[in-house]
N, C-alpha and C positions, 0 to 999 in steps of 0.2 A: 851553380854549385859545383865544386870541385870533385875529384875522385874520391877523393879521401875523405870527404865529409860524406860521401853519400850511402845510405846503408846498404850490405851486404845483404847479399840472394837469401843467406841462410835467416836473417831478420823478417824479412819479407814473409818467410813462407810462415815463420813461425806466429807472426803478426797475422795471414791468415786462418790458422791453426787455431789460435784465441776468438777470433771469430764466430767460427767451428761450435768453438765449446760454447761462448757466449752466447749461440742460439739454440743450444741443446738445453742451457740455464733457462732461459729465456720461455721457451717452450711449457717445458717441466714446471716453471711457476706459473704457468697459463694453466696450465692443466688441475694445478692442486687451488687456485686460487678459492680465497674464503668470502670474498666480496668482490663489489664494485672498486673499492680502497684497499685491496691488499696491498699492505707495503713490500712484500714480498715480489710481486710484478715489477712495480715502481723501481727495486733495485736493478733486478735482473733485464730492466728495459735501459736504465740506466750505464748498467754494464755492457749491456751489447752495442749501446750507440757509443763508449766509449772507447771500445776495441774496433768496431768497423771505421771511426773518423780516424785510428792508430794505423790500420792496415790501411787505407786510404793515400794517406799523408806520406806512410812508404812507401808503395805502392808507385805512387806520382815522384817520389824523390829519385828513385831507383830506373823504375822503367819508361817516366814522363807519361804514363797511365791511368787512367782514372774508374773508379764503380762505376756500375750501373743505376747506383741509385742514389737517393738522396740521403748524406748523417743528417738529422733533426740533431739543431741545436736543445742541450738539457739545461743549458743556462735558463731558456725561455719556459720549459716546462715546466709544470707545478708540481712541486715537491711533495712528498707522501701527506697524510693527514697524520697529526701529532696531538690533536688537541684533546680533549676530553672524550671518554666514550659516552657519555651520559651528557652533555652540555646542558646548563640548566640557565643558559642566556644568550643572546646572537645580536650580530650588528650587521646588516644590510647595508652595502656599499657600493652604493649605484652612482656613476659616470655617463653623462649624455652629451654628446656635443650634436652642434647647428650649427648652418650657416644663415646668413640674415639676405636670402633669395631677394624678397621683397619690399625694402623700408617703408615704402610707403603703406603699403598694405597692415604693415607692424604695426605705425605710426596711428593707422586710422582706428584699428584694435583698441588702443590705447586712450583714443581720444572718447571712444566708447564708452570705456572706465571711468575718464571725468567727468563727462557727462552725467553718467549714471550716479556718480557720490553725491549720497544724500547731503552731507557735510559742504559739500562746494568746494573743489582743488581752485587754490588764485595762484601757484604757478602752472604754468603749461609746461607740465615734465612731458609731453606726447609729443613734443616739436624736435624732440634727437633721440637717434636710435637709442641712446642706451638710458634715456629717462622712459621711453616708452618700453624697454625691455625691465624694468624696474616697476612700471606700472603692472605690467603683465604677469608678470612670475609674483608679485605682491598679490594680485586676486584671483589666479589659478592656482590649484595645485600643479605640480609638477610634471603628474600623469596625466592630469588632462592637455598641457600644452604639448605632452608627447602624442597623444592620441590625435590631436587637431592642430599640428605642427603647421601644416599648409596654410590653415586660415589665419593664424599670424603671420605669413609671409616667411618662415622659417623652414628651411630644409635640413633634414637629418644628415648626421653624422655617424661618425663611430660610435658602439655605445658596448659598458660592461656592468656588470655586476654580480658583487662576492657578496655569498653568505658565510660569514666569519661564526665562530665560535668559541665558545668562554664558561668558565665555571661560575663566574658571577657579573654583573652589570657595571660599568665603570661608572664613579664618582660623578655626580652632576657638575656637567662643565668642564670635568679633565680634559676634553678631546676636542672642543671647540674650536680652538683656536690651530691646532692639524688636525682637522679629522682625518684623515688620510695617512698618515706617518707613522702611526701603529698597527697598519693592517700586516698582521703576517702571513703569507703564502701557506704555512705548514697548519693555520687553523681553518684554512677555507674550507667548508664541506660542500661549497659546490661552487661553478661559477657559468656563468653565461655570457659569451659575447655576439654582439652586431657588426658587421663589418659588412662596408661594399665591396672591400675583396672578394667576400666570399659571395654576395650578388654577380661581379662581373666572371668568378670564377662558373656560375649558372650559368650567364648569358652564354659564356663560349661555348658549352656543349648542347645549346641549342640548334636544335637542325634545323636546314633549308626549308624541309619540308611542312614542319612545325609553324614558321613563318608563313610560310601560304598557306596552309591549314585556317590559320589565322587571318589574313586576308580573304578566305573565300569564306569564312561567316561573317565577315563585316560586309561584304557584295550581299551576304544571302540578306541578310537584314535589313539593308538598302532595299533591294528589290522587292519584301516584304510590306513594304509599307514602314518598318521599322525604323528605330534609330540607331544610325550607327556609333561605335565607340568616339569615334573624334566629331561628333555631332551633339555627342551628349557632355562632353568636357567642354564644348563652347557653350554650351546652355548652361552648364557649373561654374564658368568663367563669368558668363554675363552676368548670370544670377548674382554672385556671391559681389564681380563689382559694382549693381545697381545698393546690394545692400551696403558699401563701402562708402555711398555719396554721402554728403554732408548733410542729412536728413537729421536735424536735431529734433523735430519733436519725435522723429521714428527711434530714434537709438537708445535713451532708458529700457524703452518695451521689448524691442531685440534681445538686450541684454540680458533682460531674465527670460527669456525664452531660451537662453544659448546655456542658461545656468542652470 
C-alpha cells in the first residue's frame, strides 16, 4: 500500500475513539438488558464488533499492527428475534450428519430387517450401503439411530437444530419439497449445535495430569480383580460381533428385543 492510500494517524485514533464509545454502548445495554433476547444487546454487540474490525483494519493499514483480540464475524451470528411474541406454532429443524465407519456392520443391521419382515423383502436392498441405509432409517426413527449410531456402524458428525417460530402452521405440503429454504434466522427462538470442534477444543485443555489420573484407575481396577476400560470395550466388540454372525433363526428374535 502506497502513502497516500494509507490512513492518517488522526483516523486511526479516532477509529479508536469509536471503539471507546462502542463499549460504553455495549456495556450500558448489558446492563439494562430486559431478557435473554434483547434486541437491544444484539445491536450494540453488533456495533462494537463493527467499529473494533474498523480500528483493526486501520490500525494494520497504518502501523502494520494488529489487536489483541479476536473481531467475531456478525455475518455468522444470529440476528435478533423478530418473530411473534406469543407464537401460536413452531417448526423444529434438525440436521444430523454421519459417517458410514462400518459397512459391513450397517450392512448386517439391515439384513436383520429383512429377515424380520413379516411380508418377505425378494430384493436384497442390505447388499449396498445405501439400500441398507434405506432399510435402516425406514424402520428406526431417527432418534433412535442417533442414540445407537455405533451399532449401525455409523459415526457421528456435525449436528444442529433450530426451533423456528410462526403465527400459524404452514399449508400441508407447502415445504416438502425445500424444507429447509424457508428457515429464517430472525425467527429462531433458540438453536443448538454439535460439533467436534468444540470436543477437540476440550481435549486440548485437558491436562497431563488428568490423563494419568485416568490411567492410574484403570491399573487400580486391573489390580482389583476388576475390569478394565479397554477390557470391557473388547468384550462389547466381541459381544456385539458374535451378535452380527449370520444366525438366521437368531435374528427375528434379536430384533424385537432391540425394539
Amino acid at each position: 500500500m502506497s502513502d497516500a492510500a494509507q490512513p492518517t494517524a488522526a483516523e486511526v485514533r479516532a477509529a479508536a475513539e469509536a471503539v471507546k464509545t462502542a463499549l460504553d454502548r455495549h456495556l450500558a445495554a448489558v446492563e439494562r438488558r430486559s431478557g435473554e433476547e434483547d434486541p437491544a444487546v444484539y445491536d450494540a454487540f453488533n456495533q462494537l464488533a463493527a467499529a473494533a474490525e474498523a480500528y483493526d483494519e486501520l490500525l494494520y493499514d497504518r502501523y502494520d499492527e494488529v489487536t489483541p483480540f479476536e473481531i467475531p464475524g456478525t455475518e455468522d451470528s444470529m440476528p435478533p428475534y423478530t418473530g411473534p411474541e406469543e407464537p401460536s406454532a413452531l417448526s423444529v429443524l434438525i440436521r444430523r450428519d454421519y459417517s458410514v465407519a462400518e459397512p459391513q456392520r450397517l450392512m448386517a443391521q439391515a439384513r436383520r430387517v429383512e429377515a424380520a419382515d413379516e411380508e418377505g423383502v425378494t430384493a436384497e436392498a442390505s447388499g449396498t450401503v445405501h439400500g441398507a441405509l434405506g432399510l435402516l432409517f425406514g424402520e428406526f426413527e431417527p432418534d433412535e439411530i442417533a442414540s445407537r449410531h455405533k451399532e449401525f456402524g455409523l459415526e457421528e458428525g456435525d449436528s444442529t437444530l433450530w426451533v423456528t417460530a410462526a403465527d400459524e402452521t404452514a399449508d400441508p405440503g407447502e415445504w416438502l419439497e425445500a424444507p429447509f429454504d424457508q428457515a429464517d434466522p430472525e425467527l429462531v427462538v433458540c438453536r443448538f449445535d454439535v460439533s467436534a470442534v468444540f470436543d477437540d477444543e476440550y481435549d486440548d485443555g485437558l491436562d497431563d495430569d488428568d490423563e494419568d489420573d485416568a490411567d492410574v484407575d484403570d491399573e487400580a481396577d486391573d489390580d482389583e480383580g476388576g475390569v478394565g476400560a479397554g477390557e470391557l470395550d473388547e468384550d462389547l466388540d466381541t459381544d456385539l460381533d458374535d451378535d452380527l454372525d449370520p444366525d438366521e433363526d437368531a435374528e427375528p428374535a434379536r430384533l424385537e428385543a432391540d425394539r
